[in-house]
N, C-alpha and C positions, 0 to 999 in steps of 0.2 A: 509824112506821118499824119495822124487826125491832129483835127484842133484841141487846145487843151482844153479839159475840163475845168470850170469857172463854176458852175452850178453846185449846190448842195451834192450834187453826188462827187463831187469833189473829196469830201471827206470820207466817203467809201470808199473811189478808187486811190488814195493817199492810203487808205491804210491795207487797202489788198496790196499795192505795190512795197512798203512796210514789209507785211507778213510773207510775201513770196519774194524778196530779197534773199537772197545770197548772202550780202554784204551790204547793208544800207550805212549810211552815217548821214551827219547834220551839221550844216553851216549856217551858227546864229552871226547875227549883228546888232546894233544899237538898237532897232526897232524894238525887240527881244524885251529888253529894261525899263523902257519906256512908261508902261504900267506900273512898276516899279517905284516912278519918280525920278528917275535917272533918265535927263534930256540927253538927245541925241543930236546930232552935230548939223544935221542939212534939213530938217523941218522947218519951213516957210513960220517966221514967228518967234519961232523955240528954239531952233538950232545954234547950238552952242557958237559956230560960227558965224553966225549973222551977227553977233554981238563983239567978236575979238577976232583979228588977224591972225590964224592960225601958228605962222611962220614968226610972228611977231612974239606969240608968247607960249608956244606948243612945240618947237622946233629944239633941236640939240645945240644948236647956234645960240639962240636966244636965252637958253637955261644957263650954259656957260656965261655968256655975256651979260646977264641980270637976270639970276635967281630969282632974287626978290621980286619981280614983276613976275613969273614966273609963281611963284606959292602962291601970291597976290590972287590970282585968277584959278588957281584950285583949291583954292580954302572954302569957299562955298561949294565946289564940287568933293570934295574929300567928305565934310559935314554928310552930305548928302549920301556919297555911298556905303557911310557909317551907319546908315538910319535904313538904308533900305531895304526891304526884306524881298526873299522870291514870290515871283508871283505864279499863275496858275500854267503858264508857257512855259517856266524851268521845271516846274514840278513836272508836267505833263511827259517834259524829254526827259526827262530823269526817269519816271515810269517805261517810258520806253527803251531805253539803255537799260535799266534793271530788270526787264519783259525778255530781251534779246531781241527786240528789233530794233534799236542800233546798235553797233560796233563802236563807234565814236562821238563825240561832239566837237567839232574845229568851232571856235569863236574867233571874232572881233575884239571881245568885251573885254573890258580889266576891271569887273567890280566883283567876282567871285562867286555871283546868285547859282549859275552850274552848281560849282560843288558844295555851295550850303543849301540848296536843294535835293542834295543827295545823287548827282551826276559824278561817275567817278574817271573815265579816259575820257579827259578836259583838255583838248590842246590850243593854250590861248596864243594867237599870235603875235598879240601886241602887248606880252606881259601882261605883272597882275601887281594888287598894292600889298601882296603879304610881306613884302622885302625891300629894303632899299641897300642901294652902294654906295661909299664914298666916293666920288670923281675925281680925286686926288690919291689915296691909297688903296680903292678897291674893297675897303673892308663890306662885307654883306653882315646887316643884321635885320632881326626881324622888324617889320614896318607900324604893329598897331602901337607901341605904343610912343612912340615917332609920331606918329599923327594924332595922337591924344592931346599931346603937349604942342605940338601945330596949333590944332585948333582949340586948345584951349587957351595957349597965348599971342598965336599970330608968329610968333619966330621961326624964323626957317633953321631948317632942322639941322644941326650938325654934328659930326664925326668923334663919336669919344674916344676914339685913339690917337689922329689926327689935326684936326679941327675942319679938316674941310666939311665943302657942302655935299649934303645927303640929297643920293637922286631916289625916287620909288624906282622900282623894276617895271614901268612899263615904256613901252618904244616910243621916242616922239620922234616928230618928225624929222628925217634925215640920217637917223638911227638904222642899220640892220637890225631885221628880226631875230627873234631866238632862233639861231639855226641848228640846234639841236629838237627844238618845237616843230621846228617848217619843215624837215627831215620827217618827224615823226606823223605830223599832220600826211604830206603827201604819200608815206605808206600806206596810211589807210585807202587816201584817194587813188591809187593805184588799183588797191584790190577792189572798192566801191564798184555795187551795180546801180543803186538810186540812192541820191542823196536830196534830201530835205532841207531846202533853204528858209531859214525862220527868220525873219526882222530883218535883212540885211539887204539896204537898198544895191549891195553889188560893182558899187564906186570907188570900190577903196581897194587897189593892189596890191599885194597879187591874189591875198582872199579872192579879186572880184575872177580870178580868172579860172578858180578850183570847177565852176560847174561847168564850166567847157571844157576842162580835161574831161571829167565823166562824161561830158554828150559826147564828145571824141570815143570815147572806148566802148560808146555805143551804151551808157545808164544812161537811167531816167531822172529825170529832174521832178521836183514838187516843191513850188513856191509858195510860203505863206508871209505876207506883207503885204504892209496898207496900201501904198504906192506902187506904182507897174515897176519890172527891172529889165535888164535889157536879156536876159533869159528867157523872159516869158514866152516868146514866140517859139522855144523849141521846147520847152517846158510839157511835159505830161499830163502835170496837175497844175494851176493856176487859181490861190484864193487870196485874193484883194481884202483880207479882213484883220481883225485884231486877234496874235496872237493868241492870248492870254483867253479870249473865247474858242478862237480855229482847235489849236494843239488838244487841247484835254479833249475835244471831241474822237480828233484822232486817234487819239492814245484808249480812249473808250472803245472807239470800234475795232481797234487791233485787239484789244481786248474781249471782243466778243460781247460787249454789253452796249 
């Protein structure tokens, strides 16, 4: 195939490829938030893990075995995705889901900026904080206001039927995904002819494997993130930029302005 496009006309042929889809859809990641205020996990500096052993305080093991260390370390992140609004890259996809040229949006994310952007076929991988379960009797209730009283007093949250501990609904590590989600996610990625990769450095399984299904089935790829991925070299389109500038361009030129 030709080399990808990197240059400014990058965001032309992103959106010709868009507009003469068949089937497009979108694979956000951390990157995506980032504008936001919502750090992301592997940025030299900022990444959530450069600062905390993953396994040590993000893991299903480690939740069961000390909660408390556990809230400990997402109580400044919880704060934070309470405060954060979408930025100009969820609105842009959501434009374009609302346009019809996507089909879907598969994330990474568990902070919800998709569909309080107005994104409505959101399939998050990794869970999201509108819910949480007891880990002792299972009961699901809703999450905000669980996390009002978190972080308004610091107590880890728990179970008014039971007394257990309250987990949020997203996957940590060691977890299966929602396989009722990852089912619905790969039907789309089945029918898919280009899929639009936004903010997602591509490292994280089995997300990272969705756009080599599509280059298999012979779609196209169109990357937007700061940092290279390991897609790029079969990739269509290739822009190295920020989000939150790249997308509403696109989303403009599908649009014909």
């Amino acid at each position: 195939m030709s080399h990808p496009v990197r240059s400014e006309n990058g965001i032309a042929r992103a959106a010709t490829l868009l507009r003469e889809a068949r089937y497009a859809i979108a694979l956000t990641g951390a990157g995506l938030s980032t504008p936001s205020g919502i750090p992301d996990f592997r940025s030299p500096g900022i990444g959530l893990w450069e600062r905390s052993d993953p396994m040590a305080v993000a893991s299903i093991y480690a939740f069961r075995r000390n909660p408390d260390e556990f809230y400990a370390w997402i109580r400044p992140m919880v704060a934070t995705f309470m405060q954060a609004e979408p930025n100009a890259g969820h609105r842009a996809l959501a434009k374009l889901e609302t346009d019809g040229w996507l089909k879907a949006i598969i994330t990474q994310n568990i902070d919800d900026l998709h569909q309080r952007a107005g994104a409505h076929e959101v399939l998050e991988l990794h869970g999201h904080m509108r819910e949480a379960t007891c880990i002792s009797c299972y009961q699901v209730v809703p999450c905000q206001e669980l996390l009002d009283e978190f972080i308004a007093s610091g107590e880890v949250p728990r179970c008014a039927v039971c007394g257990g501990m309250m987990k949020p609904n997203i996957v940590l590590l060691g977890e299966q995904l929602p396989i009722q989600t990852v089912n619905a996610a790969m039907a789309h990625v089945r029918q898919a002819d280009v899929m639009l990769i936004a903010g997602s450095s591509l490292e994280m399984m089995p997300a990272s494997h969705l756009p080599t299904l599509i280059h298999e089935q012979s779609g196209k790829l169109v990357v937007v993130n700061l940092m290279p991925t390991y897609v790029d070299d079969i990739a269509e389109v290739v822009i190295h930029g920020d989000v939150a500038e790249v997308l509403p361009r696109v989303a403009r030129a599908c649009a014909g302005e």
